[in-house]
N, C-alpha and C positions, 0 to 999 in steps of 0.2 A: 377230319378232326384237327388235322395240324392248321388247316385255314379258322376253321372255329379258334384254337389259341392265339393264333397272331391277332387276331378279329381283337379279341377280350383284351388281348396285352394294349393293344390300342386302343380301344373306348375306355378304359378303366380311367388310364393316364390322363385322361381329355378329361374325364368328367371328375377327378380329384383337380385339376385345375380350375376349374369350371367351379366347386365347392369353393375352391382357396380364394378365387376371386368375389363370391358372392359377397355382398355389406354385410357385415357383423351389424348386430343391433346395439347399438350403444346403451351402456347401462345409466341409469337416470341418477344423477348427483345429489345429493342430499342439499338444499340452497343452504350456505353462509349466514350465521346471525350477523349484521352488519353493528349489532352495538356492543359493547362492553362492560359486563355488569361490575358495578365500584360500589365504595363504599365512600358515603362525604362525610366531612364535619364542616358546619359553621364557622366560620371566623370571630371568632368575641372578642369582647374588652375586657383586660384585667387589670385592676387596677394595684402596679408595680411603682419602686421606687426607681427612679431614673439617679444612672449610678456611672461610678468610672471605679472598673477594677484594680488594685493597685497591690503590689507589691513591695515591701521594705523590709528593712529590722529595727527593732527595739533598743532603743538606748537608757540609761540611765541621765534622768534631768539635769543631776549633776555626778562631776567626778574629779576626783585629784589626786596626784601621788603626793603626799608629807612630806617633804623631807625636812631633815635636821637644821635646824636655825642658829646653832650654834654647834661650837665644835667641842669633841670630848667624849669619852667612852659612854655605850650605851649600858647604863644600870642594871634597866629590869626593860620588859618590854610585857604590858598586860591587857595587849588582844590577840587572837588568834584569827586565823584565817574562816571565815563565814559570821565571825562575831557581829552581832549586834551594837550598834553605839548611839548614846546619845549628843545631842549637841555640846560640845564643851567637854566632853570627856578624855580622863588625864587617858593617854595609852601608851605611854615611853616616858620614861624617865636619860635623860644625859647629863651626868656629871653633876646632878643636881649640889652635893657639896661646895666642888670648891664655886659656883655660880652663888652659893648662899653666902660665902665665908666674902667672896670679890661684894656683893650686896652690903654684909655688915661693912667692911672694909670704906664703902662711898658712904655709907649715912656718915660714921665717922668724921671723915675727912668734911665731910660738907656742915659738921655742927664746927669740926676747929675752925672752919670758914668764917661760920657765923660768929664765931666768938671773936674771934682778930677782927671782923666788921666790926663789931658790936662796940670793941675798944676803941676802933680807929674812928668811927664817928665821934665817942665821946671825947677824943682827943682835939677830933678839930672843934667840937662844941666850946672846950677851952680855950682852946687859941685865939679862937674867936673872941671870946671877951675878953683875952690878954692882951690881944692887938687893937683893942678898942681902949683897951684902958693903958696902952703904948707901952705895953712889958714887955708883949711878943711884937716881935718886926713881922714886915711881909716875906720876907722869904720862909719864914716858921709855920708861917701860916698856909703859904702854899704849900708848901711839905706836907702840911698835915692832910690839906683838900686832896693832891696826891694820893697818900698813903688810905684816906678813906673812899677813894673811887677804885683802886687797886684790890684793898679789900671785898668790896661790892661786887668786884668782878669775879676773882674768886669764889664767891658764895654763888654765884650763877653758874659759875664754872663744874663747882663742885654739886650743885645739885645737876648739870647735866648726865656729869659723871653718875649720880646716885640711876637716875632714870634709866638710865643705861644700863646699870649693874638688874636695877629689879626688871628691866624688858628681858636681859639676857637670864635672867634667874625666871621668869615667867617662861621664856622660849626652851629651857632645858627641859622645862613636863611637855613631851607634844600629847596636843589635845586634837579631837578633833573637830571639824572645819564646822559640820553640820549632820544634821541625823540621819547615819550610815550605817554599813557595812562593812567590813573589813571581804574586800576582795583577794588579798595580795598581804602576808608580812615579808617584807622584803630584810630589815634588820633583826639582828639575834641581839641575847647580851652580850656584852662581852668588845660586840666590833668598834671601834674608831670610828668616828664618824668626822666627814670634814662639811660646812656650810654646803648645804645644798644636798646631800647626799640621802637618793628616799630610803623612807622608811615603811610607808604601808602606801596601800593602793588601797583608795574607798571610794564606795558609790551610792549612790542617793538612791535605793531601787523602790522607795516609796509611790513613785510618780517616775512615769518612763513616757519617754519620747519616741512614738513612733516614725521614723524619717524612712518616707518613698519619695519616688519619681513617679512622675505623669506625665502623659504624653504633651508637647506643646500645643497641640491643637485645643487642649483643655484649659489653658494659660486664663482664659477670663472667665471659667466657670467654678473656680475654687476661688471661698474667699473663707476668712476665719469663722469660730462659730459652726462651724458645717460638722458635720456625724461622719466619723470614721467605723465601721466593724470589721471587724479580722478574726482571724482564725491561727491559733498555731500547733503543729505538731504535740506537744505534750497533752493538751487536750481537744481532739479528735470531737468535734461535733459541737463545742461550745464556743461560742461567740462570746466576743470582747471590743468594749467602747472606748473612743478617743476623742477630741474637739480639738477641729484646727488651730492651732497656736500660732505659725509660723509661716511664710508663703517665700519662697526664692524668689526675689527682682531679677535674677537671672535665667535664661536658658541655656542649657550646655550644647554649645556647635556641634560636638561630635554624636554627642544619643539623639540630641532636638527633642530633650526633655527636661523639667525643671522640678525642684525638690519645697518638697512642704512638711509639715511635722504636725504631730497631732498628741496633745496630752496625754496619757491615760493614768487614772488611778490605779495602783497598785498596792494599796494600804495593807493587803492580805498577805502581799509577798508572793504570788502565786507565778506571776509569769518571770520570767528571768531574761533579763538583761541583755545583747548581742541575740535575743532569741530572731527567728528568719519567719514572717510571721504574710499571710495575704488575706485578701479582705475587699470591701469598698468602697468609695467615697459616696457621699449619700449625698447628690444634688439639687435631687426635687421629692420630696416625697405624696403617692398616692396617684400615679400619672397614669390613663388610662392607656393601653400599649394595645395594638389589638393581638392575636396569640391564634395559635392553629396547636393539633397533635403533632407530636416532632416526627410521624409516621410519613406525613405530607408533603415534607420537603425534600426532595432529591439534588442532589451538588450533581452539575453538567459541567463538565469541565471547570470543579473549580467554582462553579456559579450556581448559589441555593436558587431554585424554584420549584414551583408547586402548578398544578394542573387546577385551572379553576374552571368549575361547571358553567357556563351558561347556554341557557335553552336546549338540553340535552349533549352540548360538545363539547367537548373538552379543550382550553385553549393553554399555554405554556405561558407563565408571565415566574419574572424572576422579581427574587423579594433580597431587602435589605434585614439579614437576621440582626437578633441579638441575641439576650442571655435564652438559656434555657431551664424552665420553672417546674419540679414538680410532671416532666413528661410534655411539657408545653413547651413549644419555641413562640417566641419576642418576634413581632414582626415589626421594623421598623420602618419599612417602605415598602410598597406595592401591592398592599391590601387593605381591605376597607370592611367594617364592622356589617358581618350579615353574608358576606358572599359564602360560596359551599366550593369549599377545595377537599380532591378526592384524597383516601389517604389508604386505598389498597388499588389495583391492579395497575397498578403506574408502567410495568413494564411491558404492557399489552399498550398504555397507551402514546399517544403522537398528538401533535396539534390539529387542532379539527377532526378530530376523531371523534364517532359517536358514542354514547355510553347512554348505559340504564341505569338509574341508581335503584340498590335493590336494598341498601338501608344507610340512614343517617344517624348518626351519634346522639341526633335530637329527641329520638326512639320514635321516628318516622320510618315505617319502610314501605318497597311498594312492588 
């Protein structure tokens, strides 16, 4: 019996190695689909307007601060600040008084002008025939020629004076320049006022100037005439129109961008002045661009590309974008109307990699 156990302890041993060492059967691998099922869209043409985006603000066409043209306390003053004004309109009175009383004061002086002429001529007209008829000598005579060019002068003199008086009596009502706004009352009644010193700040917001910068690279493709659309903050989704007015002959060294301006009517009063407004310049319109789904395009470091189908592989080619439409991207280089770029499994796929399309956007599927 005990050789019986040693016997068994040893054949068991032997024949579990003898198991351990036999080939396992390998189990059978399910084979690898080698393609990748995507989904394409077509490349198409849409027909866009070929634009340069552009950012500025809003200015008023025109604008001026007022000030006093004469010196002398300020009256009354009757605009307020957001007032409406028309052209010509009185809106300050200064000193108007004593500027009326200095006006009577020159007609005055310039009629006693004319009347001492008016003698002094008929003096020499005398003389004249008394020195013809040898009553009056020549020196009577030239006295008199004297004393009526002296006079003459005076009447010149004194109608300067008068003009003077009614421009300063006209300058004491300030009016304004042209059809405004009162942005700014700078004077009260009551204050001094010396030459020069403002009184209102106004702005023409009828007609507003939109002034951007462009990049220089776009230096020959703005010219007057051209459609400006912008957009600003106060209203959210509505577009507004402008025409080039103006174009910089300069480029600025430090941005290496140059400025142009573009009209807009404002007759409503709707937009406002300094407002910070962005938009387009509109350089060609109705251009065919060709466009993919914006699903399609993947940035690689930095670099948009798209995976384009042909003959079942998938090859990597990088494109020049632009705007984005409606879910559309702009393709502005490196594709061509008609090709099928995938625009789902992108992260399965690589260049030369195989693919199935298993549906198209074009309501092809297969």
């Amino acid at each position: 019996m005990l050789r019986l156990g040693i016997l068994l302890l040893v054949v068991l041993p032997a024949s579990m190695v003898l198991l351990s060492c036999a080939p396992r059967e390998s189990k059978a691998k399910a084979p690898n689909d080698a393609t990748v099922p995507i989904i394409v869209a077509p490349v198409r043409l849409l027909k866009v307007d070929r634009t340069i985006p552009v950012v500025g603000t809003l200015f008023p066409r025109d604008e001026a601060t007022l000030g006093a043209e004469v010196e002398g306390r300020v009256e009354v003053t009757m605009a307020e600040f957001g007032d409406r004004l028309t052209n010509r309109q009185v809106i300050a009175q200064i000193d108007t008084t004593t500027y009326e009383a200095l006006a009577r004061q020159a007609a005055a002086n310039l009629a006693r002008a004319k009347a001492t002429a008016l003698n002094a001529s008929q003096n020499l007209k005398r003389t004249r025939e008394l020195n013809k008829s040898s009553i009056a000598s020549s020196s009577e005579l030239d006295q008199a020629i004297a004393a009526a060019e002296q006079a003459a002068s005076e009447v010149k003199a004194a109608e300067a004076a008068e003009a003077v008086a009614h421009l300063n009596l006209q300058r004491s009502r300030v009016r304004a320049p042209f059809e405004a706004a009162v942005a700014e009352r700078i004077a009260n009644a009551g204050d001094y006022m010396k030459v020069g010193a403002p009184l209102f700040r106004v702005v023409n917001d009828g007609v507003l100037k939109y002034i951007v910068q462009a990049p220089e690279r776009y230096a020959g493709d703005v010219h007057k005439e051209q459609l400006v659309r912008f957009t600003v903050d106060a209203y959210p989704g509505e577009t507004f129109e402008g025409r080039v007015y103006l174009i910089s002959p300069a480029v600025n060294t430090i941005t290496r961008s140059f400025a142009f301006g573009a009209l807009v009517d404002n007759r409503d009063r709707r937009l406002k002045s300094s407002s910070y407004a962005r938009g387009d310049l509109i350089l060609e319109k109705g251009v065919p661009v060709p466009t993919v789904p914006l699903d399609s395009v993947i940035n690689f470091a930095g670099v948009p590309k798209v995976f384009v189908i042909e003959s079942g592989v998938a090859r990597v080619r990088a494109v020049q974008t632009g705007r984005i439409r409606d879910g559309l991207q702009e393709i502005l280089s490196g594709l061509r109307e008609g090709e099928l770029v995938a625009i789902s499994g992108q992260t399965k796929l690589f260049d030369g990699a195989k693919v199935r399309i298993k549906q198209s956007t074009d309501g092809n599927a297969t």
